[in-house]
C-alpha positions as a Markdown table, in Angstrom:
| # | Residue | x | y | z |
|---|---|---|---|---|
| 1 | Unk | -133.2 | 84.8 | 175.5 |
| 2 | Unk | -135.4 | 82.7 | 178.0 |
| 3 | Unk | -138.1 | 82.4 | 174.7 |
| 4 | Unk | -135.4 | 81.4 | 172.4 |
| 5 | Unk | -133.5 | 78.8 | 175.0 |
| 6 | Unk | -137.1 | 77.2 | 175.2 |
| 7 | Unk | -137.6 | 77.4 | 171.9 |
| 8 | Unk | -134.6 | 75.8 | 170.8 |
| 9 | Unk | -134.8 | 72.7 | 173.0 |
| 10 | Unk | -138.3 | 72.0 | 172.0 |
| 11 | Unk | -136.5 | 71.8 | 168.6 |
| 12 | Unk | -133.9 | 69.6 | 169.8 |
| 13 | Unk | -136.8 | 67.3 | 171.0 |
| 14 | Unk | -138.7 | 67.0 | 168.3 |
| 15 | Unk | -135.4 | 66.4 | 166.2 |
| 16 | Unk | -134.7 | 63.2 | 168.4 |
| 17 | Unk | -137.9 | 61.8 | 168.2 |
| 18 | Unk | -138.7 | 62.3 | 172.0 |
| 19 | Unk | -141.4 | 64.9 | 170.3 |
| 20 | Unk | -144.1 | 63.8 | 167.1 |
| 21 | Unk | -144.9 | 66.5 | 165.2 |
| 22 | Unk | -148.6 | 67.5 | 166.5 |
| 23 | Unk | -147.4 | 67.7 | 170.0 |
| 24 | Unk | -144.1 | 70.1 | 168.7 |
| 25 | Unk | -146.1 | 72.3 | 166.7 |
| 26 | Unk | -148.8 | 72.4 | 169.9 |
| 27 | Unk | -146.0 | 73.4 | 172.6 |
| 28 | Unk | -144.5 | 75.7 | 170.3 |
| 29 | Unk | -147.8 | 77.4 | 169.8 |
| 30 | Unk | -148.2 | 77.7 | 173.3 |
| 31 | Unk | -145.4 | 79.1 | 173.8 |
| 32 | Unk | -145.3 | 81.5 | 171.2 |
| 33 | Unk | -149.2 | 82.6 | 172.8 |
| 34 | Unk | -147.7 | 82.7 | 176.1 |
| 35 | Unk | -144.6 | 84.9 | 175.4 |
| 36 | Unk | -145.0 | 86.3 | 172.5 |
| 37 | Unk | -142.3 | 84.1 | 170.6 |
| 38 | Unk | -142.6 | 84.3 | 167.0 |
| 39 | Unk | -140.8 | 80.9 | 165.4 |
| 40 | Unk | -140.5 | 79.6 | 161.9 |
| 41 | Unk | -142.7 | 77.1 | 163.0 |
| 42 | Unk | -145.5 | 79.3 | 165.1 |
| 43 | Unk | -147.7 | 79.9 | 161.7 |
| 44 | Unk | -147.8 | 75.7 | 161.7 |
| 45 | Unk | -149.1 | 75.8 | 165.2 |
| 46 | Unk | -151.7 | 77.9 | 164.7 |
| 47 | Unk | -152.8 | 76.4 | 161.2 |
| 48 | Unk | -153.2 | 73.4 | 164.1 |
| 49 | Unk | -156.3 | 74.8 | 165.6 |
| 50 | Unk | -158.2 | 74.4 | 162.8 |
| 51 | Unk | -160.1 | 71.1 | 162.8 |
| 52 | Unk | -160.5 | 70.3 | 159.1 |
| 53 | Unk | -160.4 | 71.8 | 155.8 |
| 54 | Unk | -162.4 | 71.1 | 152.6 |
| 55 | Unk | -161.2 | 70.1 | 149.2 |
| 56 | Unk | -163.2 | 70.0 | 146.6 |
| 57 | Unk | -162.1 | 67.8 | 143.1 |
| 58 | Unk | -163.0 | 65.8 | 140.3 |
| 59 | Unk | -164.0 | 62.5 | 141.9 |
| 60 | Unk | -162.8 | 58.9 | 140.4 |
| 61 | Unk | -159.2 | 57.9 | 140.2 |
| 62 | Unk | -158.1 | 61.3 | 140.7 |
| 63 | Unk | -159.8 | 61.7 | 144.1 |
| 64 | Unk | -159.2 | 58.1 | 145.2 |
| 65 | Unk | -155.3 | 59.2 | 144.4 |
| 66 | Unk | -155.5 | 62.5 | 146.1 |
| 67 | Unk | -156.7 | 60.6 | 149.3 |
| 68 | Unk | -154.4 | 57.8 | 149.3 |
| 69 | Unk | -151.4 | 59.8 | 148.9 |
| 70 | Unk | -152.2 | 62.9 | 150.0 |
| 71 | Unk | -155.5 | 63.5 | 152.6 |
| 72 | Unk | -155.3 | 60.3 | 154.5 |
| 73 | Unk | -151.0 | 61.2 | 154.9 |
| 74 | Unk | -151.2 | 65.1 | 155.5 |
| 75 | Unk | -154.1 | 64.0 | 158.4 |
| 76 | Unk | -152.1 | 61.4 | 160.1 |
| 77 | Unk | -149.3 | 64.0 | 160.9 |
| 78 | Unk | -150.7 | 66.7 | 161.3 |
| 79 | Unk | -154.6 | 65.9 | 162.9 |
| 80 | Unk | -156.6 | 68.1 | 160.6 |
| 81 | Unk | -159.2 | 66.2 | 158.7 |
| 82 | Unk | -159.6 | 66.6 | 154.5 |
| 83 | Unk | -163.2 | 67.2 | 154.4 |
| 84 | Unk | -163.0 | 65.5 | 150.4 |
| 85 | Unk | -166.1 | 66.5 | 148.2 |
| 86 | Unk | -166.4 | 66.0 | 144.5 |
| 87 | Unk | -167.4 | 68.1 | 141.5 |
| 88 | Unk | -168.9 | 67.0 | 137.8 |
| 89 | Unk | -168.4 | 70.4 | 136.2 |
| 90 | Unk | -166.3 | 73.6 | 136.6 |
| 91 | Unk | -169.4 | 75.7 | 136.2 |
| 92 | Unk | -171.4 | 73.7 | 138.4 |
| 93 | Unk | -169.1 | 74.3 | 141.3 |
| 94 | Unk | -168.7 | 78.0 | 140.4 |
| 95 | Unk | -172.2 | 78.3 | 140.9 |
| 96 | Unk | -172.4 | 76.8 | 144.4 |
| 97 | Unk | -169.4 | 78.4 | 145.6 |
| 98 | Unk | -171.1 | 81.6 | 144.7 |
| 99 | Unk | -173.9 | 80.6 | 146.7 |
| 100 | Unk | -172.6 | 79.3 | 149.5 |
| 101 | Unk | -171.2 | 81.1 | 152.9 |
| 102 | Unk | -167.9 | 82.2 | 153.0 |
| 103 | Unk | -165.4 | 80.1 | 154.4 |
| 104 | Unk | -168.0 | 77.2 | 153.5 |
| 105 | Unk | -165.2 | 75.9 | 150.6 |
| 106 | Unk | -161.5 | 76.1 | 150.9 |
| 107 | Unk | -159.6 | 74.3 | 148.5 |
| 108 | Unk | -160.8 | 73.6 | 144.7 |
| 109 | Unk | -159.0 | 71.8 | 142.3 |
| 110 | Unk | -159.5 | 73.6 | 139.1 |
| 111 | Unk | -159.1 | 73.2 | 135.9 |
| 112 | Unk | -157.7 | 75.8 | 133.2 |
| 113 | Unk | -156.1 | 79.6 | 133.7 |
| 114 | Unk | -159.6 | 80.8 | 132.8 |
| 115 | Unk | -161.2 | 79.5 | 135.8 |
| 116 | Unk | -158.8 | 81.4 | 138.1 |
| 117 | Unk | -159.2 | 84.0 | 136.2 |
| 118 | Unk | -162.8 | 83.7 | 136.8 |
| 119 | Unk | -162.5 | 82.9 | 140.6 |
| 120 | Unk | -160.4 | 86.4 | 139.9 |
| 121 | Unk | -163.0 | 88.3 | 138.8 |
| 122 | Unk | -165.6 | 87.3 | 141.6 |
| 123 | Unk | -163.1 | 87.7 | 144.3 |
| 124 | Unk | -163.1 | 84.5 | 145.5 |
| 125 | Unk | -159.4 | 84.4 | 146.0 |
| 126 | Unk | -156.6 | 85.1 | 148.9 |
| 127 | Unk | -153.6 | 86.2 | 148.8 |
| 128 | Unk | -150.9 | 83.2 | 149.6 |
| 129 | Unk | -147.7 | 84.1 | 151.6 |
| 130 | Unk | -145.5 | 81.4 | 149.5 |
| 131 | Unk | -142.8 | 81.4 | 152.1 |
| 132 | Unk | -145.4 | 79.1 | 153.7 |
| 133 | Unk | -145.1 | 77.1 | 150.8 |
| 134 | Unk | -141.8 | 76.4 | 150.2 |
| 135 | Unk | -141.9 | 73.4 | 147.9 |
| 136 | Unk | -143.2 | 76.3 | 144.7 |
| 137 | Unk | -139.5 | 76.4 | 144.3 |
| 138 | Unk | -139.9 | 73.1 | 142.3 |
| 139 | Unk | -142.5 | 73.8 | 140.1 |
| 140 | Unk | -142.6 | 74.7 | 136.3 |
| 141 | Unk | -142.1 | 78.3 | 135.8 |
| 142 | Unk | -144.3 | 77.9 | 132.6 |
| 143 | Unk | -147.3 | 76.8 | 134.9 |
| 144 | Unk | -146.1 | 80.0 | 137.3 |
| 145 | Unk | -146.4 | 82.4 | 135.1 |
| 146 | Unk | -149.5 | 81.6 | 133.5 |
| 147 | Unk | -151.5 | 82.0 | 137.0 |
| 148 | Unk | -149.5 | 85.9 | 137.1 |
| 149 | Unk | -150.3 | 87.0 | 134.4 |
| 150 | Unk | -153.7 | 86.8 | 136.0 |
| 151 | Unk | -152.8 | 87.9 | 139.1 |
| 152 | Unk | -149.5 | 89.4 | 138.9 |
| 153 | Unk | -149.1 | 90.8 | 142.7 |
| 154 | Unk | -150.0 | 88.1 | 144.2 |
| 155 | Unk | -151.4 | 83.6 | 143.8 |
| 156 | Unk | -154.4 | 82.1 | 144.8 |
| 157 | Unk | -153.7 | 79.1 | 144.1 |
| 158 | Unk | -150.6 | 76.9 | 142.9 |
| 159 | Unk | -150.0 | 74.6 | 139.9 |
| 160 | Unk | -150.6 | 70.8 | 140.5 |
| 161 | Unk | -150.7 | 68.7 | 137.3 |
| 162 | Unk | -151.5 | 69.2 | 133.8 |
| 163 | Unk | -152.6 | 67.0 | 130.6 |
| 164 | Unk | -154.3 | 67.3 | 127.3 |
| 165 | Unk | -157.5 | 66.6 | 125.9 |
| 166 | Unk | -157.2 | 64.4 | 122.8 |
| 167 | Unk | -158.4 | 61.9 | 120.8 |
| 168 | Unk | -158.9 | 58.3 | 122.3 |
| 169 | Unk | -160.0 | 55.3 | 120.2 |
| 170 | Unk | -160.5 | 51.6 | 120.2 |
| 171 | Unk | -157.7 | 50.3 | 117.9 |
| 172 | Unk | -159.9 | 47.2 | 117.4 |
| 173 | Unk | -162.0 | 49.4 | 114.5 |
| 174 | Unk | -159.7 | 52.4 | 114.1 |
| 175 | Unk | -156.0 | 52.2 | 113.3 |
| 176 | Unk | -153.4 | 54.1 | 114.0 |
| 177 | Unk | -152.9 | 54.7 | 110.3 |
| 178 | Unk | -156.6 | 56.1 | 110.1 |
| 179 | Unk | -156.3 | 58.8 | 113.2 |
| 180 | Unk | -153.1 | 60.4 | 112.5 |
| 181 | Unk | -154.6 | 60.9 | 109.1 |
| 182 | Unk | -158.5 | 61.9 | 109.7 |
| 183 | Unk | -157.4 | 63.7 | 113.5 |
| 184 | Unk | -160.2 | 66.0 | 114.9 |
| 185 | Unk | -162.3 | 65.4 | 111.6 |
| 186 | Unk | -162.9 | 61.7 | 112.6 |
| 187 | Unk | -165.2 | 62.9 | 115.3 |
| 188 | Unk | -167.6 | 63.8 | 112.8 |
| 189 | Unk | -167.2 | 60.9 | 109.9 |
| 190 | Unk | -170.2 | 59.4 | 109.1 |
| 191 | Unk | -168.7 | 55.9 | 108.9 |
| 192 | Unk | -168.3 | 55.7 | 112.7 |
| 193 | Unk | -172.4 | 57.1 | 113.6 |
| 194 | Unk | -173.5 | 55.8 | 116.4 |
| 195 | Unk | -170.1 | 54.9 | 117.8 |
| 196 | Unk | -168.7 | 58.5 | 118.4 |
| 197 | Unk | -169.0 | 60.1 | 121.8 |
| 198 | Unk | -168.3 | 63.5 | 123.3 |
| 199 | Unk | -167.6 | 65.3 | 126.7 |
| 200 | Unk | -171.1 | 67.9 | 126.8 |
| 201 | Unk | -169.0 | 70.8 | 127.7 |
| 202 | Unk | -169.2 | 73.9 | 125.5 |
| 203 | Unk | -165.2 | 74.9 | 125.9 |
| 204 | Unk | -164.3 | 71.6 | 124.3 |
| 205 | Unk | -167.7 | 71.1 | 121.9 |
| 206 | Unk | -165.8 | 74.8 | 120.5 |
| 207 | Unk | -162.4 | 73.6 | 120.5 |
| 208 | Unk | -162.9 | 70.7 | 118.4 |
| 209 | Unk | -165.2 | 72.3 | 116.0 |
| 210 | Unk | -162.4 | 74.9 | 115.4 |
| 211 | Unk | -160.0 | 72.1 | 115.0 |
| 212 | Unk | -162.4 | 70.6 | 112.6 |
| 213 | Unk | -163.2 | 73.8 | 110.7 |
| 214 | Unk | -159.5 | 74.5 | 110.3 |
| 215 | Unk | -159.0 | 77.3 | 112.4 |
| 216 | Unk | -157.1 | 78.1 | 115.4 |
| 217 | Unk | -159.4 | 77.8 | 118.8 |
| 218 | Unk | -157.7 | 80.6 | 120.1 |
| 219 | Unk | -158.5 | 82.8 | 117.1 |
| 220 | Unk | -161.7 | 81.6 | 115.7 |
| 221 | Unk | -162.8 | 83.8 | 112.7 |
| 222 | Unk | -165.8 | 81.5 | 111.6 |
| 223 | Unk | -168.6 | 81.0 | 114.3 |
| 224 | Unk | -170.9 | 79.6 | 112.0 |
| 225 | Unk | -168.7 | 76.8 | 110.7 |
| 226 | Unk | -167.8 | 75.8 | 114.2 |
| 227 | Unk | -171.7 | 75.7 | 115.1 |
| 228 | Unk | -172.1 | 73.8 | 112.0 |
| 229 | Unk | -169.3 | 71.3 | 112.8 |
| 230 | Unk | -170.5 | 70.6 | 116.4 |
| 231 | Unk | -174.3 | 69.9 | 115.1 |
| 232 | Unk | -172.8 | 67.4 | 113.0 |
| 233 | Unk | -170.7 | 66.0 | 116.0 |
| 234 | Unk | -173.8 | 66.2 | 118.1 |
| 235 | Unk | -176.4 | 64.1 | 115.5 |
| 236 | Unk | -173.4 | 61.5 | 114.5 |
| 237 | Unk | -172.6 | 61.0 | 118.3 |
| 238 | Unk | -174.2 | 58.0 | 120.8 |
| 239 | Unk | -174.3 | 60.5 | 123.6 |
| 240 | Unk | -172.2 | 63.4 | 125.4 |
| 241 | Unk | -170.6 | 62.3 | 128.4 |
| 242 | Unk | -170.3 | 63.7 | 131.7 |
| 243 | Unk | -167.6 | 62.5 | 133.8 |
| 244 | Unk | -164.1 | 60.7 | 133.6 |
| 245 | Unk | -165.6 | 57.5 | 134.7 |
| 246 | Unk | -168.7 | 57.6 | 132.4 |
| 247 | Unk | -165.8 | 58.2 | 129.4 |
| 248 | Unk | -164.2 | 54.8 | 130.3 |
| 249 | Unk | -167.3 | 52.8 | 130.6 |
| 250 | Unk | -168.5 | 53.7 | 127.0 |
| 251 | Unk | -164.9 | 53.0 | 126.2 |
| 252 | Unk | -164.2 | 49.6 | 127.7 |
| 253 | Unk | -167.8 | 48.4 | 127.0 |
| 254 | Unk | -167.5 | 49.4 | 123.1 |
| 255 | Unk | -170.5 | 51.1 | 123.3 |
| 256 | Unk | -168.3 | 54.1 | 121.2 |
| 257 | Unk | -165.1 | 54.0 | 119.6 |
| 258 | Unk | -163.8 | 57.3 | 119.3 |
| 259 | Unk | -164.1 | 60.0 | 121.6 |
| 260 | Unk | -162.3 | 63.0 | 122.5 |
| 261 | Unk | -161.1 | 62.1 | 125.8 |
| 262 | Unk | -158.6 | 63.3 | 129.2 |
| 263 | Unk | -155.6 | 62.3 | 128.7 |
| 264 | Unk | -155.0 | 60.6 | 132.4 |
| 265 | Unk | -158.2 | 58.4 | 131.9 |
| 266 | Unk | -157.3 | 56.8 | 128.9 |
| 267 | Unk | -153.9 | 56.2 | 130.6 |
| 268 | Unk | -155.8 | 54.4 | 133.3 |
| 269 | Unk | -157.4 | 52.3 | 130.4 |
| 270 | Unk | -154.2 | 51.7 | 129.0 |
| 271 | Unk | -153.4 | 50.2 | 132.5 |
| 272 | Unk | -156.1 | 47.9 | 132.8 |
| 273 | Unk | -155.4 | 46.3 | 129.7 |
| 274 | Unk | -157.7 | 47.9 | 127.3 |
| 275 | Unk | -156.3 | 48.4 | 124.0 |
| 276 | Unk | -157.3 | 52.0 | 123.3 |
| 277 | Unk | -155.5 | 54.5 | 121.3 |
| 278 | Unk | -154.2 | 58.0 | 122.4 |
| 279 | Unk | -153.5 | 61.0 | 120.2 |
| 280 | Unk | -153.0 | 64.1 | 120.4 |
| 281 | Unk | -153.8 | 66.1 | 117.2 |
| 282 | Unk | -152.5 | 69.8 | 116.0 |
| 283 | Unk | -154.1 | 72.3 | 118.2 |
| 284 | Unk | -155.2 | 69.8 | 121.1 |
| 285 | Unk | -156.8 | 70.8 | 124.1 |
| 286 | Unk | -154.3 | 71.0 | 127.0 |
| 287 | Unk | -154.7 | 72.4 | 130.5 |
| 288 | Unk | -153.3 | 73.0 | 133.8 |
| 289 | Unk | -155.1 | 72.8 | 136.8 |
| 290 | Unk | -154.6 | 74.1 | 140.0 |
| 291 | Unk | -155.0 | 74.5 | 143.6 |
| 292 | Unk | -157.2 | 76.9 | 144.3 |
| 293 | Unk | -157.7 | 78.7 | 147.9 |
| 294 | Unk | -161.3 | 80.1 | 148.4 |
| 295 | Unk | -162.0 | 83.8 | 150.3 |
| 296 | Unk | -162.7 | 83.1 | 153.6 |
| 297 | Unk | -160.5 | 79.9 | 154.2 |
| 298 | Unk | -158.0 | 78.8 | 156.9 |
| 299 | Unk | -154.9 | 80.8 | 154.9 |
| 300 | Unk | -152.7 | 79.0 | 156.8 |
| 301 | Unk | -153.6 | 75.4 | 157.5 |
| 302 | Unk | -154.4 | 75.6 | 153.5 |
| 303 | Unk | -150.9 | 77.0 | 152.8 |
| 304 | Unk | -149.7 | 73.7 | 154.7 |
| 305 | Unk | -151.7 | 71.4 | 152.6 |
| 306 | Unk | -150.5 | 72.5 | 149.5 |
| 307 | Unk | -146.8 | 72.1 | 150.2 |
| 308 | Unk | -147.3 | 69.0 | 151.5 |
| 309 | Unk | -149.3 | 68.1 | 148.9 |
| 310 | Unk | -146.2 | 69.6 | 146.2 |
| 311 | Unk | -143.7 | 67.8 | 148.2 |
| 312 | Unk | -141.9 | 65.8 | 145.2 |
| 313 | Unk | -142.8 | 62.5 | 147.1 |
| 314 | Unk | -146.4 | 63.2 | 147.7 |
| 315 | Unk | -146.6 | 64.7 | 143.9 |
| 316 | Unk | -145.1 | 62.0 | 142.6 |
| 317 | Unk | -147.6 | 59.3 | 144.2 |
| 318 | Unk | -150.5 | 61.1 | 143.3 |
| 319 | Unk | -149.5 | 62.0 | 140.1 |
| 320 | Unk | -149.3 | 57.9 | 138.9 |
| 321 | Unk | -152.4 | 57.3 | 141.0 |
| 322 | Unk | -154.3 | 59.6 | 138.8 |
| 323 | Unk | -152.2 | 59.4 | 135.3 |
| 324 | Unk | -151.3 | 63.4 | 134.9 |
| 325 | Unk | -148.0 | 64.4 | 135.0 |
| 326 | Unk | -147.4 | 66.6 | 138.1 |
| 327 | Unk | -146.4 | 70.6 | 137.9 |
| 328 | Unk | -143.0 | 69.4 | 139.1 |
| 329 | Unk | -140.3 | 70.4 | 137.2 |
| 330 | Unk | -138.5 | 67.0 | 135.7 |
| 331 | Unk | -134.7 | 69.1 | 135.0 |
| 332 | Unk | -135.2 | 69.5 | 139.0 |
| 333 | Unk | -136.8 | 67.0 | 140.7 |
| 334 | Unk | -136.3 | 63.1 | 139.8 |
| 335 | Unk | -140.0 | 62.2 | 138.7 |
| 336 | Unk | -139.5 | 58.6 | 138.0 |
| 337 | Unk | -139.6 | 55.9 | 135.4 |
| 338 | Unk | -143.6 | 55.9 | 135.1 |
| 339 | Unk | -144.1 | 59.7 | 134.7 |
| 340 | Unk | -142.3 | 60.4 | 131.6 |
| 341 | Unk | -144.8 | 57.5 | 130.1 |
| 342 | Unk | -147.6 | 59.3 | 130.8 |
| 343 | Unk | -149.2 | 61.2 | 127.8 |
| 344 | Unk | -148.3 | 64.8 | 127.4 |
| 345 | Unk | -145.2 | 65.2 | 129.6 |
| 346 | Unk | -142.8 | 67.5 | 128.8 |
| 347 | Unk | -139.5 | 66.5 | 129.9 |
| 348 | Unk | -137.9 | 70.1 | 129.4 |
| 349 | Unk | -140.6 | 72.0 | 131.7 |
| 350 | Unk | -141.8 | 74.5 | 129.2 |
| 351 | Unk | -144.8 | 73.1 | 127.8 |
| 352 | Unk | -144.0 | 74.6 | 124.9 |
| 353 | Unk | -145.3 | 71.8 | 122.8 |
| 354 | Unk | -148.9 | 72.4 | 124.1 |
| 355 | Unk | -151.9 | 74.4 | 123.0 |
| 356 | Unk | -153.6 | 76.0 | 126.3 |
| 357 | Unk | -156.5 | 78.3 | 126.3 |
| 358 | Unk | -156.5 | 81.8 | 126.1 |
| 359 | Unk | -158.0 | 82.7 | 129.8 |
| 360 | Unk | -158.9 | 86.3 | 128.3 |
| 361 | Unk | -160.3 | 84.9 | 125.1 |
| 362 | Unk | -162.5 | 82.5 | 126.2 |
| 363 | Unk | -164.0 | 84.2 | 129.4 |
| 364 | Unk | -164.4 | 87.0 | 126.9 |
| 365 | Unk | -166.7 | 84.8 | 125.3 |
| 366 | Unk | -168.4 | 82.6 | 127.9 |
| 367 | Unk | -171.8 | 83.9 | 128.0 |
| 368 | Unk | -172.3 | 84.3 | 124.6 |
| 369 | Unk | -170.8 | 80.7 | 123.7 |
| 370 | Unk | -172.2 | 78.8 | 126.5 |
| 371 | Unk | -175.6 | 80.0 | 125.7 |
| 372 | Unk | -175.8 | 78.7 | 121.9 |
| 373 | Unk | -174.0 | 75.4 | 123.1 |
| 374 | Unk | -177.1 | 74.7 | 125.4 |
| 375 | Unk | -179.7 | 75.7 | 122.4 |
| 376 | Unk | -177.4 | 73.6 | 120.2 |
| 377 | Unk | -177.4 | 70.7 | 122.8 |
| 378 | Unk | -180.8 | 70.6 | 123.0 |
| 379 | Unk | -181.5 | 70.4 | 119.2 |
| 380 | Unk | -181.2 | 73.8 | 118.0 |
């Protein structure tokens, strides 16, 4: 009773302000060490002895929006430091987590239900207690479900944002008119050589060359034509790109014209005044990404990053700073008047307009794929 008394004026405290939050969830810790009192708010305490945790993301405007409305918040009240590192390439990172100590990375935001699955299948995942993350309750069962049917017991990670790889153009040499009509297929028409780029990244060098072979991405029964079509792509393209910013540059410089391209970057294009195009074609490209927590990270500190982080204000924020729409369900959370702008939201939370990836389909076929893509890359 003496536990509980103590317990519930700290409570009373902290509710009146005479308390901030650090110095709450500090006495209450103590107190639960002390005693033995177990509190909804003892987990929080502990998460507080850890000093900082590590996120690892995409770099660009999405980071510079994670940090501004996310990190540099979630550290002022609760005193644990985002350690923020960025990434170029999902398999790239993969490689050094793999690599690396355990505990060394904690929180990655990846792209695609076939990366967790592949974070799955090396057992670089923990098992979330979701009751520490309360805010789940808002997002998208669509997005859910698609991370249980990897892991059905249990998530590693939670939904954050999604958006669509499609087709982005200066409408300056390319109409309207001319893309709805030519789609995927005007990524390898002659008449724009030179002026055609490409992300270098075998999944989407694939999906388009199904696309442009006619065939579903998801279901591709002719290899060969797709190898054929990405060849073609390849010797009438400027260069591959690399990363979200590089994509703009050879945008807003001219130096290409038509690219496939992510969806939030061209939004930020849009912004800025740059008259570029944005289409999604049949069968485009879209994704989810996620929230990943790494094997051998701080469970719980992590577990109170990500609900702050899916807390419908700080969601919101990031979600116009980096131009994806967030996993936030818009029939039960306001999102806004500049979300529902943003290319590919779906305003009745099923996605059921978008093309995702088959996790099984394309991990199935990874090594295989990724292989030829490089021999192709290089000339082959």
């Amino acid at each position: 009773m003496d536990n509980t008394k103590r317990y519930e004026r700290l409570l009373e405290r902290y509710r009146n302000g005479d308390l901030d939050r650090r110095n709450f969830l500090g006495l209450i810790g103590a107190a639960g060490l002390a005693y033995g009192v177990q509190t909804p708010f003892a987990k929080f305490a502990h998460a507080q002895d850890v000093k900082q945790v590590r996120f690892d993301g995409w770099g660009g405007v999405v980071s510079e929006a994670f940090r501004e409305h996310a990190f540099e918040p979630y550290t002022k009240e609760t005193g644990i430091e985002v350690v923020d590192g960025t990434f170029a390439g999902s398999d790239e990172y993969l490689a050094q987590v793999r690599s690396s100590q355990e505990g060394e990375y904690n929180i990655a935001h990846l792209s695609g239900v076939f990366d967790y699955a592949r974070y799955v299948n090396f057992g670089l995942t923990v098992e979330l207690n979701l009751d520490n993350i309360p805010n789940m309750s808002l997002v998208m069962d669509a997005l859910t479900s698609a991370f249980r049917g990897v892991t059905p017991d249990y998530l590693s990670a939670v939904p954050y944002d999604y958006g669509t790889t499609g087709l982005a153009y200066n409408r300056k040499y390319i109409s309207d008119e001319e893309m709805k009509e030519k789609g995927a297929s005007i990524l390898i028409d002659e008449a724009y050589k030179g002026k055609i780029g490409g992300w270098g990244e075998w999944r989407t060098r694939i999906w388009y060359g199904a696309l442009q072979t006619g065939q579903d991405p998801n279901n591709i029964q002719d290899m060969e034509a797709v190898w054929d079509a990405i060849r073609s792509h390849r010797d009438l393209a400027l260069k591959y790109w690399s990363s979200g910013a590089e994509l703009m540059s050879l945008l807003a410089e001219e130096e290409i014209y038509v690219t496939e391209g992510w969806s939030g970057r061209i939004a930020a294009l849009q912004q800025q005044g740059h008259d570029i195009g944005y289409y999604d074609a049949p069968g485009s490209f879209a994704w989810q990404e996620c929230l990943h927590v790494l094997k051998g990270s701080p469970v719980e500190a992590c577990e109170e990053l990500l609900n702050f982080m899916l807390a419908p204000e700080t969601s919101i924020a990031v979600a116009e700073g980096q131009n994806y729409p967030p996993a936030l369900d818009g029939t039960k959370v306001d999102l806004g008047d500049k979300i529902p702008t943003l290319p590919a939201y779906d305003p009745t939370g099923t996605l059921d307009s978008l093309t995702f990836a088959d996790p099984n389909y394309w991990n199935g076929n990874e090594a295989e794929w990724s292989e030829t893509f490089s021999r192709v890359q290089r000339g082959y």
